[in-house]
C-alpha positions in Angstrom: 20.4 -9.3 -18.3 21.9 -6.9 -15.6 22.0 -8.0 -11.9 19.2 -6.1 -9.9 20.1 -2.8 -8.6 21.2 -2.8 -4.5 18.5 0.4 -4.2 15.5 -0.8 -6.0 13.3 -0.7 -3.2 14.4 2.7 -2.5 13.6 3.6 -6.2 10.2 2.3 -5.8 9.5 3.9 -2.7 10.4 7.3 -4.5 8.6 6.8 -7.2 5.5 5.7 -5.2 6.1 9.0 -2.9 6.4 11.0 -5.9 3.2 9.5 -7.4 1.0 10.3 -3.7 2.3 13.5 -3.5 1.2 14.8 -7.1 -2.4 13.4 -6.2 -2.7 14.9 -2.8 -6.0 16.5 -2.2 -7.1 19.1 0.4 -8.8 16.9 2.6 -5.6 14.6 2.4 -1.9 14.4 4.1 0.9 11.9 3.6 3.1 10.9 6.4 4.9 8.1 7.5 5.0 5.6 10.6 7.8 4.6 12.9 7.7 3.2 16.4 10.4 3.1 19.3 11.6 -0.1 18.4 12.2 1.1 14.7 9.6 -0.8 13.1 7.9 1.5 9.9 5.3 1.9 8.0 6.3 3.7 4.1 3.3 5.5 3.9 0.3 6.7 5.8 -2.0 8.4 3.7 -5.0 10.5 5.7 -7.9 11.4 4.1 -10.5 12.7 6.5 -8.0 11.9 9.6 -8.6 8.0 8.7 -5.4 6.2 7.5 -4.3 4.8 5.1 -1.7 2.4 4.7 1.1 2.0 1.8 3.9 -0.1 2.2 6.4 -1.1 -1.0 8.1 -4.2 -0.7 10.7 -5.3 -3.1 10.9 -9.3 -2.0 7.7 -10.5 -0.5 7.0 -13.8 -1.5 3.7 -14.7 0.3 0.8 -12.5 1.7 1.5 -12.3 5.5 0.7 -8.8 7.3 4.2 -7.5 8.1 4.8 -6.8 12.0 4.5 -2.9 11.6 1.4 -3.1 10.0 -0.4 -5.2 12.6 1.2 -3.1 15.7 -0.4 -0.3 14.0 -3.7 -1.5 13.1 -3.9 -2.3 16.7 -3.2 1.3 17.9 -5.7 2.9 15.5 -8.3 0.9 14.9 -9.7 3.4 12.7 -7.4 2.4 9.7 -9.5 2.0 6.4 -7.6 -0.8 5.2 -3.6 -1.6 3.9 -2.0 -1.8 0.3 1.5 -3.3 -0.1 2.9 -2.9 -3.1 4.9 -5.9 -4.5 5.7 -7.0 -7.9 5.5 -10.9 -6.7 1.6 -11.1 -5.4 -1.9 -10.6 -5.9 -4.0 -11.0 -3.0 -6.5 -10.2 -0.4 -6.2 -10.9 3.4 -7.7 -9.5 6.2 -6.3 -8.6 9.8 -8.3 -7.6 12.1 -11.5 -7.4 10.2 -9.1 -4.6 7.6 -8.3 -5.2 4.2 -4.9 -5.8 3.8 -4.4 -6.0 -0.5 -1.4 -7.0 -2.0 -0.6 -6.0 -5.6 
């Protein structure tokens, strides 16, 4: 079996880029999140001006709303809900009465 690759994540945030993009809709945009203190979000996907948010993680081993996530949901309160994308979990939590789903 080979040893994992040093750039998966980076793989999987390309292909998940490449997969939003192609499905993009007029009412829609695709952006991305960073603060001052370098904390990020992957993707921010608008649709109707309410976000979206898609983050891919590589190695997350438990469902726990990552830092950025929750700094943002507090800015804009108008965020529909969170997806992170992990190959490890399966599972629903909320933060600040959003959906945060992990699959």
């Amino acid at each position: 079996m080979p040893a994992e690759r040093s750039d998966i994540g980076v793989i999987h945030e390309s292909f998940a880029a490449l997969q939003l993009i192609s499905r993009i809709k007029p009412n829609m945009e695709l952006k991305f999140w960073r603060n001052k203190a370098g904390q990020k979000i992957d993707f921010v996907l608008l649709k109707n001006r309410q976000p979206l948010l898609i983050e891919i993680k590589t190695t997350i081993h438990e469902p726990k709303v990552p830092q950025a996530i929750k700094i943002f949901i507090k800015n804009y309160p108008e965020t529909a809900g969170t997806i992170i994308y992990s190959t490890e979990l399966n599972a629903d939590v909320e933060y600040l009465c959003k959906q945060v789903a992990f699959r």
